[in-house]
C-alpha positions as CSV (number, residue, x, y, z in Angstrom):
1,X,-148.3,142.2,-57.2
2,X,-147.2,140.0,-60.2
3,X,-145.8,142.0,-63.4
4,X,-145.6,141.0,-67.0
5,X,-144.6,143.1,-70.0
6,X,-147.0,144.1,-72.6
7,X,-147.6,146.6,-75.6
8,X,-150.4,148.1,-76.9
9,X,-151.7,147.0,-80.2
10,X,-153.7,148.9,-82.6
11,X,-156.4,146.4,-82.3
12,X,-157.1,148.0,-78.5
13,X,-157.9,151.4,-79.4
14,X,-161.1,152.2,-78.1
15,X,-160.9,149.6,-75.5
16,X,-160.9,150.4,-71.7
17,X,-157.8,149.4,-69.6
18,X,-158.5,146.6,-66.9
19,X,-155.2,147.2,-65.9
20,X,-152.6,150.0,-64.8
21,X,-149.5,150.3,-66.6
22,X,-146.5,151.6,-66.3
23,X,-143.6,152.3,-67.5
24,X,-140.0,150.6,-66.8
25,X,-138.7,152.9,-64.3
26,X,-142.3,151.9,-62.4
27,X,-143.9,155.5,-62.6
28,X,-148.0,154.9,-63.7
29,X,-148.1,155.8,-67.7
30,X,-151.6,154.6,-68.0
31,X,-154.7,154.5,-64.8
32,X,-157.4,151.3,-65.3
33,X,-160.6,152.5,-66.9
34,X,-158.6,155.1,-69.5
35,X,-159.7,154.6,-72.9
36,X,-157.0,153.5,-75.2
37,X,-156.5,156.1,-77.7
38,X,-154.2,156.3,-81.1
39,X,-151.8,158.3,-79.0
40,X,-151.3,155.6,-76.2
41,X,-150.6,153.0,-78.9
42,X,-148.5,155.5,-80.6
43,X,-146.6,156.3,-77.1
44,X,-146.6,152.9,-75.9
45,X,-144.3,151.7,-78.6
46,X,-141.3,148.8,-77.2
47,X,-142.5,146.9,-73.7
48,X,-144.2,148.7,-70.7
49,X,-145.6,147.1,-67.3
50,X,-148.8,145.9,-66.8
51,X,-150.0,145.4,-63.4
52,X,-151.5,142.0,-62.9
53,X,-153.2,142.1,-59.1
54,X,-156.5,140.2,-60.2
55,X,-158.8,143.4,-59.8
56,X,-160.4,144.4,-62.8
57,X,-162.9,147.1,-63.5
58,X,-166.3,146.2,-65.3
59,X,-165.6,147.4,-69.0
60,X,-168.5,149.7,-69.9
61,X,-168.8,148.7,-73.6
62,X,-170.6,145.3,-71.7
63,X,-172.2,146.8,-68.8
64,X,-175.7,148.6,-68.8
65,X,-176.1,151.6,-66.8
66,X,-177.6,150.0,-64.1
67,X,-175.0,147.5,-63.3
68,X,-171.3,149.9,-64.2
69,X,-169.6,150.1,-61.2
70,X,-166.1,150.9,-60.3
71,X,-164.3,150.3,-56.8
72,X,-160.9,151.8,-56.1
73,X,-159.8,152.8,-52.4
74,X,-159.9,156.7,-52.0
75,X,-162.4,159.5,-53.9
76,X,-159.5,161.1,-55.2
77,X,-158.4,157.3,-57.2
78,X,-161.7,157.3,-58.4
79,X,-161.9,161.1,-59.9
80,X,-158.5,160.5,-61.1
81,X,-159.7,157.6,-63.2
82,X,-162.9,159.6,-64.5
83,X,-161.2,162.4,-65.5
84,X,-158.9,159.7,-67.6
85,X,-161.6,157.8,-68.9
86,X,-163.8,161.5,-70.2
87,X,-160.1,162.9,-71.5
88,X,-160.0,159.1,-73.3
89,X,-163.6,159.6,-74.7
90,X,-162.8,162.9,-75.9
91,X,-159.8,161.8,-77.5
92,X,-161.6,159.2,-79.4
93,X,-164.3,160.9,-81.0
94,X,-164.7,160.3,-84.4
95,X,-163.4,156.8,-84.3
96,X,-166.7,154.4,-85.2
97,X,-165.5,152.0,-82.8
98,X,-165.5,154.3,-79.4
99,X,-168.4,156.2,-81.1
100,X,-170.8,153.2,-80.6
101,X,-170.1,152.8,-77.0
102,X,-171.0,156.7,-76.2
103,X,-173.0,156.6,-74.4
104,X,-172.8,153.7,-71.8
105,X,-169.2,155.0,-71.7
106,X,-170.7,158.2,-70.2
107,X,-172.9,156.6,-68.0
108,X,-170.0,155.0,-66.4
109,X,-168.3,158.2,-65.9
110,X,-171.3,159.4,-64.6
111,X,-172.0,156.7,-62.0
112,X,-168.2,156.7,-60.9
113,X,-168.9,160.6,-60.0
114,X,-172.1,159.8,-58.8
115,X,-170.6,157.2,-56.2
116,X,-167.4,159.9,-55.3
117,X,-170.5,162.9,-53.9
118,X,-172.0,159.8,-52.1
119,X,-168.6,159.4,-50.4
120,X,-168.0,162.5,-49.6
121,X,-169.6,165.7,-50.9
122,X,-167.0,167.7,-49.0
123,X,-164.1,166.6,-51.5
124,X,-166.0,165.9,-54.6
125,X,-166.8,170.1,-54.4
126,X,-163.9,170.9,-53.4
127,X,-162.5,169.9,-57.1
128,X,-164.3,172.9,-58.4
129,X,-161.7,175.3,-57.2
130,X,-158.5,172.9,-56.4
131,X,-158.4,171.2,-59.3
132,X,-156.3,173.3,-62.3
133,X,-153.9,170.7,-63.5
134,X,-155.8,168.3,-66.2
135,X,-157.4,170.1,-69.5
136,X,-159.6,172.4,-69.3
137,X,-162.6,170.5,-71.0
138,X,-162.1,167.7,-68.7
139,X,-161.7,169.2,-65.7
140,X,-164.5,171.4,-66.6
141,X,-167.0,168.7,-67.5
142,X,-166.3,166.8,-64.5
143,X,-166.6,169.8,-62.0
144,X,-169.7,171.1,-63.3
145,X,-171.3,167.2,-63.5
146,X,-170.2,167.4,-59.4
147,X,-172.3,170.8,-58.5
148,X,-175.2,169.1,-61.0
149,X,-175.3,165.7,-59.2
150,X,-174.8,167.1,-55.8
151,X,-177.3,170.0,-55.9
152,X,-180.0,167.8,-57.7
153,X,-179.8,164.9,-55.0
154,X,-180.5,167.8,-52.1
155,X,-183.9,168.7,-54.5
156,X,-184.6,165.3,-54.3
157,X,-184.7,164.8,-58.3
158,X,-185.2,161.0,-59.4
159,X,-182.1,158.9,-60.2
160,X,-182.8,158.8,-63.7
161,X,-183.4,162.2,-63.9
162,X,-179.7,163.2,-62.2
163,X,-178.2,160.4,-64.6
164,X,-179.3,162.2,-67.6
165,X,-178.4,165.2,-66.1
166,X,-174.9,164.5,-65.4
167,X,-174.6,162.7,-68.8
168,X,-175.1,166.1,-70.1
169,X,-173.4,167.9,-67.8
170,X,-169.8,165.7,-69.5
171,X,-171.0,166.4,-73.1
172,X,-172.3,170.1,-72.9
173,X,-169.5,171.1,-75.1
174,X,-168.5,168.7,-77.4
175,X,-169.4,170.6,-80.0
176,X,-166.2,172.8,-78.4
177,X,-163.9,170.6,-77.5
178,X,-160.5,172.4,-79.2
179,X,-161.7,175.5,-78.8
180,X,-162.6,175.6,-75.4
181,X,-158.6,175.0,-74.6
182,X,-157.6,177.5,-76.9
183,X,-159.7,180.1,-75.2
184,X,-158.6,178.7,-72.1
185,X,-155.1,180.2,-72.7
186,X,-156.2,182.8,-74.7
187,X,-154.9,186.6,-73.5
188,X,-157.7,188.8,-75.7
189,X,-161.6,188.4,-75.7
190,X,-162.7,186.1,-78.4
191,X,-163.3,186.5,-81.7
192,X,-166.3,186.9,-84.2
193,X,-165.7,183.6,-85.3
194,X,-165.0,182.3,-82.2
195,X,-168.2,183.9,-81.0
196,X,-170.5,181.7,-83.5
197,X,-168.8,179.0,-82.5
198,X,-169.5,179.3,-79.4
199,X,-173.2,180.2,-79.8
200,X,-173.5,177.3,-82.6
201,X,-172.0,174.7,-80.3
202,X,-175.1,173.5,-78.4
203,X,-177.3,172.6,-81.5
204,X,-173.8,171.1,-83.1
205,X,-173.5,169.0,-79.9
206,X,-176.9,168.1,-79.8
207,X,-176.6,166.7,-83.2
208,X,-173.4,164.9,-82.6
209,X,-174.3,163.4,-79.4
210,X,-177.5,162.1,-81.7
211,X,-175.5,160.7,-84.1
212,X,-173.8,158.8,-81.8
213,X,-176.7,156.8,-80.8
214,X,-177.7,158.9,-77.4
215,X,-181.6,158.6,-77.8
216,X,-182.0,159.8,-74.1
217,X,-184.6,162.8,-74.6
218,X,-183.3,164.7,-71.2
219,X,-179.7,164.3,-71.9
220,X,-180.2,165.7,-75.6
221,X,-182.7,168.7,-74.7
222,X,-180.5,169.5,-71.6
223,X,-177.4,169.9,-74.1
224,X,-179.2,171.8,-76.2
225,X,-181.2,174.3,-73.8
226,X,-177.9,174.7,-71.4
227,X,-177.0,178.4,-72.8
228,X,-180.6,179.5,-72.5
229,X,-181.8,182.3,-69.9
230,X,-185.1,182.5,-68.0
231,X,-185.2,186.1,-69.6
232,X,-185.1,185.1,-73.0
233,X,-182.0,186.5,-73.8
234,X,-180.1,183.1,-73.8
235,X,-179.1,180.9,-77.1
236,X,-179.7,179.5,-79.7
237,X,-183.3,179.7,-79.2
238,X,-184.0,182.0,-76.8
239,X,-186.7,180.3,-74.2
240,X,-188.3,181.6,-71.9
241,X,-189.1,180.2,-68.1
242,X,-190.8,177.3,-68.1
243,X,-189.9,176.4,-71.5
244,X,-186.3,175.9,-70.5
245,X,-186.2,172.6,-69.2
246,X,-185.1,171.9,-65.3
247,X,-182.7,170.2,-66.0
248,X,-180.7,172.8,-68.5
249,X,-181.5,175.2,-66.0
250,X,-179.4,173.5,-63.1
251,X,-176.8,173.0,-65.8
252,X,-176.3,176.5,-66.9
253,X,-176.2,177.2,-63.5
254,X,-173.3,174.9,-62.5
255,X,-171.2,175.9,-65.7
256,X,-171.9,179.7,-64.7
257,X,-170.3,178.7,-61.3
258,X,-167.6,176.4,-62.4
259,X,-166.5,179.1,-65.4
260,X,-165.9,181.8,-62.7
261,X,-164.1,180.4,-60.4
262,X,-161.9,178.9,-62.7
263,X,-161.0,181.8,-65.1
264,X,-159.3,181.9,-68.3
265,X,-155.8,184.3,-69.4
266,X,-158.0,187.0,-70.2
267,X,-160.7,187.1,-67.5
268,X,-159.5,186.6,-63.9
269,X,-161.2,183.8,-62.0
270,X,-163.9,185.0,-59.3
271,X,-163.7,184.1,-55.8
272,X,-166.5,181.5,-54.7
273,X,-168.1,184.4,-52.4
274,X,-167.8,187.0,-55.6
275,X,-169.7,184.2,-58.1
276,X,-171.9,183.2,-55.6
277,X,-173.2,186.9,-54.8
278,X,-173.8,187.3,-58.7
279,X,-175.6,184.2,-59.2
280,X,-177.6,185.6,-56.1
281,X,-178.4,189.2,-57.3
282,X,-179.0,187.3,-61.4
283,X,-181.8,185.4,-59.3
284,X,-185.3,185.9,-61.0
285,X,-183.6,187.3,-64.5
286,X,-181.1,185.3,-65.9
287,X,-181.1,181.7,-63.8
288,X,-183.7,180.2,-62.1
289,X,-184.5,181.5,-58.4
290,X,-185.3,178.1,-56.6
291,X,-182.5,176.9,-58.6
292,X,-180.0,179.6,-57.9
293,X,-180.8,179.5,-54.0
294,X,-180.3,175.5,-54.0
295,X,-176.9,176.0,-55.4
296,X,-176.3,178.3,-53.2
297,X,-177.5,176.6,-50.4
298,X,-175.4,173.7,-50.9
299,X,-172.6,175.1,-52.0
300,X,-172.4,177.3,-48.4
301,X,-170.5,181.1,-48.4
302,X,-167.1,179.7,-48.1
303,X,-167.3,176.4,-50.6
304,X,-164.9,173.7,-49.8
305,X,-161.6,173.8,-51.2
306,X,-161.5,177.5,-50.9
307,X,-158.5,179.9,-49.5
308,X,-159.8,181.6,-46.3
309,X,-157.6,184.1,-43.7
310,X,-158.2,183.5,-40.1
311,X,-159.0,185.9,-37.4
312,X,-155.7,184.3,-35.6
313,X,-153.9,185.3,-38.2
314,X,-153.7,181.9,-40.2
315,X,-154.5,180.6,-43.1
316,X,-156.7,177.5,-44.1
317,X,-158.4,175.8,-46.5
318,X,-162.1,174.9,-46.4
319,X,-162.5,171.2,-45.8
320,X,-166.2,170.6,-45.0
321,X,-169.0,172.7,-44.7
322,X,-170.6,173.6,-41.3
323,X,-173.9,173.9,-39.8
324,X,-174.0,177.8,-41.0
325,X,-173.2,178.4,-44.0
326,X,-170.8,181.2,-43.1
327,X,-169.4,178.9,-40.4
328,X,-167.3,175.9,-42.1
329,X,-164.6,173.8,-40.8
330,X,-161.0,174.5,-41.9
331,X,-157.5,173.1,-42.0
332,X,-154.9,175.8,-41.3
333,X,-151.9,175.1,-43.4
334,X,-150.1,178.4,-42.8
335,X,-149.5,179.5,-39.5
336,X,-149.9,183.5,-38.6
337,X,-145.9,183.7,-38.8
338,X,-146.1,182.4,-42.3
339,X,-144.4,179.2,-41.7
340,X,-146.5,176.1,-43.3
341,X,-147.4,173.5,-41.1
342,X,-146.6,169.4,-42.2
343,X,-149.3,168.5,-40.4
344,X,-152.8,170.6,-40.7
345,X,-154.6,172.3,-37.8
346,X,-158.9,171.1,-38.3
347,X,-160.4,174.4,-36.5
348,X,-164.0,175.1,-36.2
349,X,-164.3,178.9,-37.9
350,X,-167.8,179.3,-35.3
351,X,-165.1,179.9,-32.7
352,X,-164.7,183.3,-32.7
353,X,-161.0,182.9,-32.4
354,X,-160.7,181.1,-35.6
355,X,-163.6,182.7,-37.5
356,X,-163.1,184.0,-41.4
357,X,-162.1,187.4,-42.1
358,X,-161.9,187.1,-46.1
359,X,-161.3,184.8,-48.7
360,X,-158.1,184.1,-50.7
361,X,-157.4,183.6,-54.2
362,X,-156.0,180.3,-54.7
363,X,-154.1,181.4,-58.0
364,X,-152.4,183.7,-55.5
365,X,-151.6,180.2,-53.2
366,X,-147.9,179.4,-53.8
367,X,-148.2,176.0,-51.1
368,X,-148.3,172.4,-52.4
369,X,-151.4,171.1,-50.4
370,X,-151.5,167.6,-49.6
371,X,-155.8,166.7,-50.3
372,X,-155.6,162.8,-48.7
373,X,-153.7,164.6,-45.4
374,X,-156.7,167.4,-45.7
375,X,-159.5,164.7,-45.7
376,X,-158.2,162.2,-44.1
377,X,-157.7,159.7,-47.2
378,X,-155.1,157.0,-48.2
379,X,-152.5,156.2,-45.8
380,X,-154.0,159.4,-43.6
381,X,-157.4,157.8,-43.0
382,X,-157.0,157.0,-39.3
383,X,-156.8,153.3,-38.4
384,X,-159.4,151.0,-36.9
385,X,-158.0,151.3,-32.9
386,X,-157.9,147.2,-32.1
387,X,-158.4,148.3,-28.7
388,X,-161.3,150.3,-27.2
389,X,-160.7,153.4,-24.7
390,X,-163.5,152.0,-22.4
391,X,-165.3,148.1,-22.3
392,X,-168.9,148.8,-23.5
393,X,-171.9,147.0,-21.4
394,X,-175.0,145.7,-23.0
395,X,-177.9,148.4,-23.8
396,X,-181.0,148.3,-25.9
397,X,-182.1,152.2,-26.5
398,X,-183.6,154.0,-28.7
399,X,-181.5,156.4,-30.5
400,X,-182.4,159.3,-33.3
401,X,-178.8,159.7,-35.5
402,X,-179.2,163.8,-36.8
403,X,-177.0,163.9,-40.3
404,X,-177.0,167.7,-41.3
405,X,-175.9,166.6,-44.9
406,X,-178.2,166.3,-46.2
407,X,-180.8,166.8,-43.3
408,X,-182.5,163.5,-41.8
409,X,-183.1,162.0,-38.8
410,X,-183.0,157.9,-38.4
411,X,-183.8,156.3,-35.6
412,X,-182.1,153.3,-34.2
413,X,-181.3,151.2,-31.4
414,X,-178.0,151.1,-29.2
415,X,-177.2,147.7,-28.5
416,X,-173.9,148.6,-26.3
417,X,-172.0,151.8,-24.9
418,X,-169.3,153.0,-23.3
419,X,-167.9,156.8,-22.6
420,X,-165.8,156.6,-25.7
421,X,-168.5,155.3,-28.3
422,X,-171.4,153.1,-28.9
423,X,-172.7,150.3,-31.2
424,X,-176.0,151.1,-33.1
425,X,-178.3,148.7,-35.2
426,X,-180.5,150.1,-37.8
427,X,-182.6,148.6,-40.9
428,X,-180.3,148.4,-43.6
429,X,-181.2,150.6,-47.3
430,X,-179.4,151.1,-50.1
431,X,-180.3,154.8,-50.2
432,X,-179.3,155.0,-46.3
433,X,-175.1,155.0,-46.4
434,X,-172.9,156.1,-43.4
435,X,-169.7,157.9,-44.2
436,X,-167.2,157.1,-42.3
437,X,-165.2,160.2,-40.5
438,X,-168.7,162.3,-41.1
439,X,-169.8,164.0,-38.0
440,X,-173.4,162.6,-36.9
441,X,-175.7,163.9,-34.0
442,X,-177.4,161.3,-31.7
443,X,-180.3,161.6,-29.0
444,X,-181.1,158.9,-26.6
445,X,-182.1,158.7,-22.8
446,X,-180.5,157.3,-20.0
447,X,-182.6,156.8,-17.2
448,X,-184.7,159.9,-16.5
449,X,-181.9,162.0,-18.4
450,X,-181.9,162.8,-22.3
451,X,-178.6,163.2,-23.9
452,X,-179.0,165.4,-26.8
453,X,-177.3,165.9,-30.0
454,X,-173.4,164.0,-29.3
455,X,-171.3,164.4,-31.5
456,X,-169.5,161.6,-33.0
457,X,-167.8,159.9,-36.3
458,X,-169.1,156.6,-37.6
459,X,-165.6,154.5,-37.6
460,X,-167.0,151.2,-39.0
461,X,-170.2,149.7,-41.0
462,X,-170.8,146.3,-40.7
463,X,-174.2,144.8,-42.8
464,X,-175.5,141.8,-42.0
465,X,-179.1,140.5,-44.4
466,X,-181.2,143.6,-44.0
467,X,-180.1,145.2,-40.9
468,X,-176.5,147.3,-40.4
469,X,-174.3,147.9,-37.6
470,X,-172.6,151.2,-37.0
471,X,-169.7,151.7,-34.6
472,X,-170.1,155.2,-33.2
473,X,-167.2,157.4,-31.7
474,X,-168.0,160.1,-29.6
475,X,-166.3,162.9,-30.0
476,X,-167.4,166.4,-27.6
477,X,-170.0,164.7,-24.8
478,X,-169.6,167.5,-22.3
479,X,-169.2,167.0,-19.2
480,X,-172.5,166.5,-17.7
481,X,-173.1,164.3,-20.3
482,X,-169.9,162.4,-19.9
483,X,-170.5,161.9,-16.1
484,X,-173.9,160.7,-16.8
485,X,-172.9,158.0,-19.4
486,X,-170.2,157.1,-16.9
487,X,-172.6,156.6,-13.6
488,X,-174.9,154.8,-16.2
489,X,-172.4,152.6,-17.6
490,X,-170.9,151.7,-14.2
491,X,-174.6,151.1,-12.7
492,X,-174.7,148.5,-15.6
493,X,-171.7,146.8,-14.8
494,X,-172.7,146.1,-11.0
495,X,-175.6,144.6,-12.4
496,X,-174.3,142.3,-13.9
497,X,-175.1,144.0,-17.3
498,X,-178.6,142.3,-16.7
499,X,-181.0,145.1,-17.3
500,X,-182.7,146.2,-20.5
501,X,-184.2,149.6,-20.8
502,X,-187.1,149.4,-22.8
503,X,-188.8,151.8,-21.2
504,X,-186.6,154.4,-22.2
505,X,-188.3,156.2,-24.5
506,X,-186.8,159.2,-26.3
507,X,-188.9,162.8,-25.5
């Protein structure tokens, strides 16, 4: 990594930073892709580090929304730079230069969260509850854009629709922006005047985001309908039903959810299970019912990120959700004596030893919690082994690949396996990703015997034109199961690993 000191001139505000920078004593000042405000300049004054490792990010100002991407090396880098590049935006507003660029600048911010639920949905959600530190209309915006993106990809909405939707979803309340963090501290109810304020704020934002060029009919009526109810008794036109457009209803929805859990000084913040019961009995009068049992749905009883008690004794946090969605899998942090652990225990809550017996309040949490040790990020992301367990023998089955989330089956072939893991080859899509670390399910037949539903991480993706390889780890083959790939595997061998299997056929 090459340094070089630099300053920030005035003639940068509004830009976006291709670089990170920092300060003398080497802490990060500044993330790439944060928008250069007049405080940066301001704070930047005398010389500051610039990192110079040749990777730039595309700047958004000459990007269209269809090309923006961003590529850093964990979820949590890339949330980290969206929440700096929204709190940039936000800081900007006003100035004619960053005004122009609005709204590609959103896109981008919408894209970057976009690709983080793609990586893993687990960790994008569990933001909504673990993430207190930045402002409150940042973090806000970006949690509620989350729930939006995720919940609409599981109904299948179009990809424009969902970009316009999450566009929104960051600009609900700029009309708000100053007040929201005053009522955020706030210890008394608010005010009349804060009240019309409030209630005036989406036509306000409406008509700012219009004068800043957004033409992007969705994105505008979405801001604008997002306070109103399927009862009527919503603002600031009170619609009714089918009036209220789909989007705006999944977005009231998500800000409902996001709000509550959060809190604010004078309203305590709900647990997941409390908001997600009212949303479920408000069902049919206030929010939409298909919407409300989506979000639900998706969301699962015990969200991740969430504070649960054991039946042990211990307590965990949420880190993915499970097949049931009263049955997720944890990461005990605190063991039943009350000592923390360095090193989380995963435990599968449908084992009745380790099953949930109530929910915690985080606020109540007093534990630093390490999130790339939870999901397995950064320098905890388990390395490639250079050796494999077992030598795998030649095989050409078919194979069905069961993901849960969201629900699909894919069928594919198994070139090679082993009784540690496999090789698969599948047509290659760019709607069809593999995470890696994600549990998967696979089906295939050995001989007269169908193995069904083994369990097992994807540990590498290799494309190649337009078909992809996926290395597969199995992870609980049972016994019978285990035996069965062994005999097979060793029947193989003596043969000289000479016979294909193309009559295998799965059931």
């Amino acid at each position: 990594m090459k340094m070089k000191s630099v300053g920030i001139s005035k003639s940068r505000e509004g830009e976006v930073l291709k670089r990170n920078i920092y300060g003398l004593d080497g802490l990060l000042i500044l993330s790439r892709g944060h928008l250069i405000t007049r405080q940066d300049i301001e704070d930047s004054a005398g010389k500051i580090m610039l990192e110079d490792n040749g990777e730039e990010i595309p700047d958004p100002q000459k990007q269209s929304k269809e090309t923006a991407t961003i590529q850093l090396d964990t979820p949590f880098e890339t949330l980290a730079i969206a929440m700096s590049m929204l709190g940039g935006l936000f800081n900007s507003l006003g100035n004619p230069k960053a005004d122009k660029d609005f709204a590609s600048k959103v896109a981008t911010i919408g894209m970057t969260l976009s690709a983080v639920c793609k990586i893993d949905e687990d960790l994008a959600l569990s933001t909504t509850i673990m993430e207190q530190n930045q402002k409150y209309p940042v973090v806000h915006s970006i949690q509620v854009a989350i729930v939006c993106e995720i919940v609409s990809k599981k109904l299948d909405w179009p990809p424009d629709t969902r970009a316009s939707l999450l566009a929104a979803a960051l600009t609900m309340n700029v009309a708000m922006l100053s007040l929201q963090n005053i009522l955020y501290r706030q210890n008394a109810p608010l005010t009349e005047n804060q009240k019309d304020v409030v209630r005036a704020h989406p036509v306000v934002g409406a008509g700012m985001l219009r004068d800043m060029s957004v033409t992007d009919t969705v994105w505008l009526d979405t801001v604008l309908q997002h306070h109103e109810s399927i009862d009527g008794t919503g603002y600031p036109h009170g619609l009714k039903g089918d009036k209220i457009c789909k989007t705006a209803r999944l977005l009231s929805l998500a800000d409902l959810y996001c709000a509550r859990v959060t809190g604010r000084q004078y309203r305590a913040s709900l647990s997941p299970v409390a908001t997600l019961k009212d949303i479920y009995l408000g069902k049919g009068h206030k929010v939409d019912t298909e919407l409300a049992m989506s979000l639900i749905k998706t969301m699962g009883i015990f969200p991740p990120g969430m504070f649960v008690k054991l039946k042990n004794c211990e307590t965990a946090i949420v880190t993915h959700r499970g097949e049931r969605a009263n049955k997720p899998l944890v990461h005990t942090i605190i063991k039943a004596n009350g000592s923390c652990l360095m090193s989380p225990i995963r435990r599968d809550t449908s084992i009745d030893e380790f099953s949930i017996v109530s929910d915690l309040p985080a606020a109540r949490m007093y534990v630093n919690v390490n999130c790339h040790q939870l999901w397995g990020y950064g320098i905890f992301k388990k390395a490639r082994s250079t050796k494999r367990k077992h030598r795998r023998v030649h095989s050409d089955l078919p194979v069905k690949i069961l993901d849960l989330h969201p629900i699909r089956v894919t069928d594919a072939y198994m070139l090679n396996i082993s009784q540690s893991g496999c090789l698969l080859r599948l047509p290659y899509h760019d709607d069809l990703r593999w995470a890696l670390e994600k549990d998967y399910y696979l089906t295939f037949r050995l001989n007269d015997k169908t193995i069904e539903n083994v369990v097992g991480n994807v540990r590498n993706v290799k494309i190649k034109g337009e078909e992809q390889f996926l290395g597969f780890e199995f992870i609980n083959l049972d016994e019978a199961a285990y035996k069965h790939v062994k005999h097979f595997v060793s029947e193989l061998r003596k043969k000289g690993e000479t016979q294909h299997l193309m009559d295998s056929r799965i059931s």
